[in-house]
C-alpha positions in Angstrom: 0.0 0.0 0.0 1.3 3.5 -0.9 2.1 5.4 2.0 0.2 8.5 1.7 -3.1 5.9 1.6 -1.5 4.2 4.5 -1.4 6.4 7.2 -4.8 7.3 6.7 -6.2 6.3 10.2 -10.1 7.0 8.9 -11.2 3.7 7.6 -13.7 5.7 4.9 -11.3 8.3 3.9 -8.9 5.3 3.6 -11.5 3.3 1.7 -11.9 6.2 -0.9 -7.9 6.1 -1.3 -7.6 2.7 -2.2 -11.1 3.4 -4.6 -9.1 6.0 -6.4 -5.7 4.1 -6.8 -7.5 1.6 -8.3 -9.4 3.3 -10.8 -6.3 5.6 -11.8 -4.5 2.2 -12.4 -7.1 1.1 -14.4 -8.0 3.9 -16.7 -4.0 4.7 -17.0 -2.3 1.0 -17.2 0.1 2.8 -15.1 2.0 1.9 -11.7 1.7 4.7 -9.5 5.0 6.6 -8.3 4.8 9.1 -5.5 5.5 12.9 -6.7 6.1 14.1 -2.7 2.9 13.7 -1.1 0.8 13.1 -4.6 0.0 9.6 -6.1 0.7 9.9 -9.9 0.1 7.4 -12.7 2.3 8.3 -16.2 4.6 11.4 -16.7 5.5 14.0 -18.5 8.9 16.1 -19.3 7.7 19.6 -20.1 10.0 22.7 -21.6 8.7 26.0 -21.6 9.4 29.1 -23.7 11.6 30.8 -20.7 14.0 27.3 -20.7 12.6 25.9 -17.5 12.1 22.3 -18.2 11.0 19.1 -15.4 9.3 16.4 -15.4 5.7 15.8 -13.8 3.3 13.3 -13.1 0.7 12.8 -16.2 -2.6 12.5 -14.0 -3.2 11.5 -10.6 -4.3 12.1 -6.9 -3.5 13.4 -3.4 -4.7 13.1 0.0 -5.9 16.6 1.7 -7.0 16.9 5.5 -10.7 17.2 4.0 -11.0 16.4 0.4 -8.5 14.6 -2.7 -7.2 16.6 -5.2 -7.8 14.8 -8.5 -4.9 16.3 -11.0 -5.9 16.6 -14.9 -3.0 18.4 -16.7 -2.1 20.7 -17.7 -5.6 22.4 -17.1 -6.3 24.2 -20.2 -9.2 22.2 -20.8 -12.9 22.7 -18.9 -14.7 19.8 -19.7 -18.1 21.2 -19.0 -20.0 18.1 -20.1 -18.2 15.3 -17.6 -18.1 18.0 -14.8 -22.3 18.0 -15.3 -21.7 14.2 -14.9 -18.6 14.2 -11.6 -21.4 15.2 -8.7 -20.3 17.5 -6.0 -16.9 19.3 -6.6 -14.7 22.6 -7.0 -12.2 23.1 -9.4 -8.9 25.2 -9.6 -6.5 25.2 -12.6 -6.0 21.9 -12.6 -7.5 20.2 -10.0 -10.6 18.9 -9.1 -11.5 18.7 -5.8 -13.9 16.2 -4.7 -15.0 15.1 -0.6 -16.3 11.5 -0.5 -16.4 8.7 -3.1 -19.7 8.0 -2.9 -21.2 11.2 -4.0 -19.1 11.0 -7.4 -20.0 9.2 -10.8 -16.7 7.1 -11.1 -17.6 6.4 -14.9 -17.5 10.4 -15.1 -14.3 10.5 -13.0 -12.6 7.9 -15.6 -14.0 9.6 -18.8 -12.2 12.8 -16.7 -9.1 10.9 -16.3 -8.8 9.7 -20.0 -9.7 12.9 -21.2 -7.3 14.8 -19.1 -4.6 12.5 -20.6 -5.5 13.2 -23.9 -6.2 16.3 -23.6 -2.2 16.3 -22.4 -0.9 14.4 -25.2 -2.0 17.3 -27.3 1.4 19.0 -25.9 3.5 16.8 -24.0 4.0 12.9 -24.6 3.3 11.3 -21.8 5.0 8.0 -20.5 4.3 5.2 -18.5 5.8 5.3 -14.7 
């Protein structure tokens, strides 16, 4: 078990962990990899124009005091119609922030997650981890 999921000491909250690892691993194929404290499946190198260059996990999740952070990069894209779908949640650039499993559509959550990768594709390759 991946630690961040591990020291989880609420059984749901752990519960929803273990839910989203396995989902991520099956929409992606990919291992997961910690990035820090995030749980990513695939990368990405990126290069901007200013030179600054690094590589980045391709999609994945982390573990906040009250809700997950659900990354879909880079966060250009909206995706009004599977947000309609997703049930309760907030968004920032490129996160989606969602409370409890079972108030989310997980179909909607993997359409998200293959779409975000696509949607990535579009600029950087991304790789398997």
């Amino acid at each position: 078990m991946l630690a961040p999921i591990a020291a989880l000491t609420d059984d749901t909250r752990k519960q929803d962990a273990l839910a989203l690892d396995a989902l991520f691993r099956e929409v992606t194929g990919f291992q997961p990899r910690l990035w820090g404290e995030k749980i990513g499946y695939g990368k990405y190198h990126y290069r901007y124009d200013s030179g600054r260059e690094g590589d980045w996990l391709a999609t994945g999740f982390g573990i906040g005091k009250r809700e997950f952070s659900i990354y879909i990069l880079p966060g250009y894209t909206e995706f009004p119609s599977l947000a309609a779908r997703l049930g309760p949640h907030r968004r920032g650039k490129s996160c989606w922030y969602v409370k409890r499993m079972d108030e989310i559509d997980t179909e909607a959550l993997a359409d998200l997650i293959r779409s975000g990768l696509d949607d990535l594709a579009k600029t950087w390759p991304v790789e398997p981890t």
